[in-house]
C-alpha positions in Angstrom: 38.1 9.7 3.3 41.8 9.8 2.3 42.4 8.9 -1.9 45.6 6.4 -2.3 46.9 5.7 -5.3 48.8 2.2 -5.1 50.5 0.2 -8.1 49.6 -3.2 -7.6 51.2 -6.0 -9.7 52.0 -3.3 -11.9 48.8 -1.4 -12.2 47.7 2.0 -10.9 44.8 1.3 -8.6 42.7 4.1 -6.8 41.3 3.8 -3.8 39.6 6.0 -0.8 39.5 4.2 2.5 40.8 5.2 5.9 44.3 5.9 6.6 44.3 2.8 9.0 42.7 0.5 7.0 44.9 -2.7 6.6 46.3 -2.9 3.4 45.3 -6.7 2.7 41.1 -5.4 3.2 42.0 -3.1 0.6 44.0 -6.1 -1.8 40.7 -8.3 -0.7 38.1 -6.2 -0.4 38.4 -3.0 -2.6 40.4 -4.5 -5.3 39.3 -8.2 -5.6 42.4 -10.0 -5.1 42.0 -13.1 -3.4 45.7 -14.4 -3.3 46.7 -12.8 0.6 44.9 -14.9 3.1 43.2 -13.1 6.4 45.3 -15.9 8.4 45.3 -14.3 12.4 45.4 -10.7 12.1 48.7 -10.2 14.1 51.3 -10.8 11.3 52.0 -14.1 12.9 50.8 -16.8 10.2 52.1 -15.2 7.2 49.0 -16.1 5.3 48.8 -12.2 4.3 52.1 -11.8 3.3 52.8 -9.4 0.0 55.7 -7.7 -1.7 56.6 -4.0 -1.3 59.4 -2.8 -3.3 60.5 -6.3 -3.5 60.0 -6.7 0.5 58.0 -9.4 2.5 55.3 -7.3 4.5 52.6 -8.7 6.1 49.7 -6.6 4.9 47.3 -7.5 7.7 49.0 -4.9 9.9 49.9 -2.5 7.4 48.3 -0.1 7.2 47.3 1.9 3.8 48.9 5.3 5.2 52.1 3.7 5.6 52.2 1.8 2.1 54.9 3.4 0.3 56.0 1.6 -2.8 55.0 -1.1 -5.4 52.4 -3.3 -4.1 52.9 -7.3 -5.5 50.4 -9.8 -4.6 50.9 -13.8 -6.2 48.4 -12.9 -8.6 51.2 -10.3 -10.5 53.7 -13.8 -10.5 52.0 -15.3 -13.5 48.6 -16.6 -15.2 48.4 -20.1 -15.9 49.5 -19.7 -19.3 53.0 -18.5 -17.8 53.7 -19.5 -14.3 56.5 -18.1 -12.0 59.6 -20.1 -11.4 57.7 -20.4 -8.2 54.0 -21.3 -8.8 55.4 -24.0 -11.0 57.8 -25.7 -8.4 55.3 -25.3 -5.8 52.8 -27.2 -8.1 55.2 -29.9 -9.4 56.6 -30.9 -5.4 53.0 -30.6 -4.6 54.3 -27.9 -1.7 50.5 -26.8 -0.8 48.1 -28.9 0.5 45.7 -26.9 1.9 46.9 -23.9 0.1 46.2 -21.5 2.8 49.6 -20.8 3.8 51.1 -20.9 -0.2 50.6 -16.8 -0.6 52.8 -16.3 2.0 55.2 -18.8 1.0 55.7 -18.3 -2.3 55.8 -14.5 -2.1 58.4 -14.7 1.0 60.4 -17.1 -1.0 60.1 -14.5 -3.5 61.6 -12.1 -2.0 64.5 -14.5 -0.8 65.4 -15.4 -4.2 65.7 -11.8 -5.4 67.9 -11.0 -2.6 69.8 -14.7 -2.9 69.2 -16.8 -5.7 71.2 -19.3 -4.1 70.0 -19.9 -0.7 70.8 -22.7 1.6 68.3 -25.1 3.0 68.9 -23.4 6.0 68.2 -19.7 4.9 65.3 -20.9 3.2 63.9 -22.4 6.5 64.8 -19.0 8.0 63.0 -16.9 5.3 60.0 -19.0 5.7 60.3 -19.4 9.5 57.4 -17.1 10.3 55.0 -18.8 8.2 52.4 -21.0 9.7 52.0 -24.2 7.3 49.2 -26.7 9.5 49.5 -29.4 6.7 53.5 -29.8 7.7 54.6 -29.6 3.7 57.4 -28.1 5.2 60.1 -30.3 3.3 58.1 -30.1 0.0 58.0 -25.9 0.2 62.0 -25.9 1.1 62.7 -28.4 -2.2 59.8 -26.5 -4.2 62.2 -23.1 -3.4 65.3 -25.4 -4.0 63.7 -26.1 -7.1 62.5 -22.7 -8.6 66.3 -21.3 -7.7 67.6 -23.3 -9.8 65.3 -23.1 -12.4 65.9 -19.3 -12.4 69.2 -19.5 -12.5 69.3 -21.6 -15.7 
């Protein structure tokens, strides 16, 4: 079996699994981390979704042979002593209810903010377009983004 070394949130991490192997079994499975959700499988929910090199992948359809850069996951944001700009608004607008779709969320709109740190309400609905949220905080996840932009700006 193929040996990957991946830097997650910062961290070297080894790891021998198949070359097809999504990435998020290996975030879930072979190195603990909870925070990407197994959503549909397809890359349609966005309940997987991590940072590579600062880009929004959706690591249920990426596979390990094709992970190239700097893995970040919502756990490498912050710890509750020290929340991200963005685990902070999301708490304070109350943006998750179930939760299940806030991985994706807050690490698209972290990616977003990195390449815009002033978006729109209407390029912030389009980063987060291809995230499934079933609760319909919709409105509370655009102001919670609203809201960390600013703070970040300050």
């Amino acid at each position: 079996m193929p040996q990957y070394t991946l830097k997650v949130n910062g961290t070297a991490r080894e790891v021998s699994v198949d070359a097809d192997t999504p990435l998020l079994y290996v975030l879930r499975n072979d190195l603990e981390l909870n925070g990407p959700k197994f959503g549909c499988g397809l890359a349609q929910c966005g309940a997987c979704t991590v940072l590579i090199d600062g880009k929004s992948v959706r690591s249920c359809v990426t596979p390990m042979s094709a992970v190239g850069g700097a893995v970040e996951t919502i756990e490498g944001l912050g710890n509750l002593e020290s929340l991200h700009p963005l685990q902070k608004a999301f708490i304070e607008e109350q943006a998750c209810q179930c939760g299940y779709c806030g991985n994706g969320m807050v690490m698209s709109a972290k990616a977003l903010l990195a390449r815009n740190p002033r978006p729109t309400n209407e390029e912030i609905r389009a980063a987060l377009n291809g995230h499934l949220c079933r609760c319909a905080s919709h409105n509370r996840i655009v102001r919670a983004v609203q809201r960390a932009a600013k703070e970040m700006q300050s």
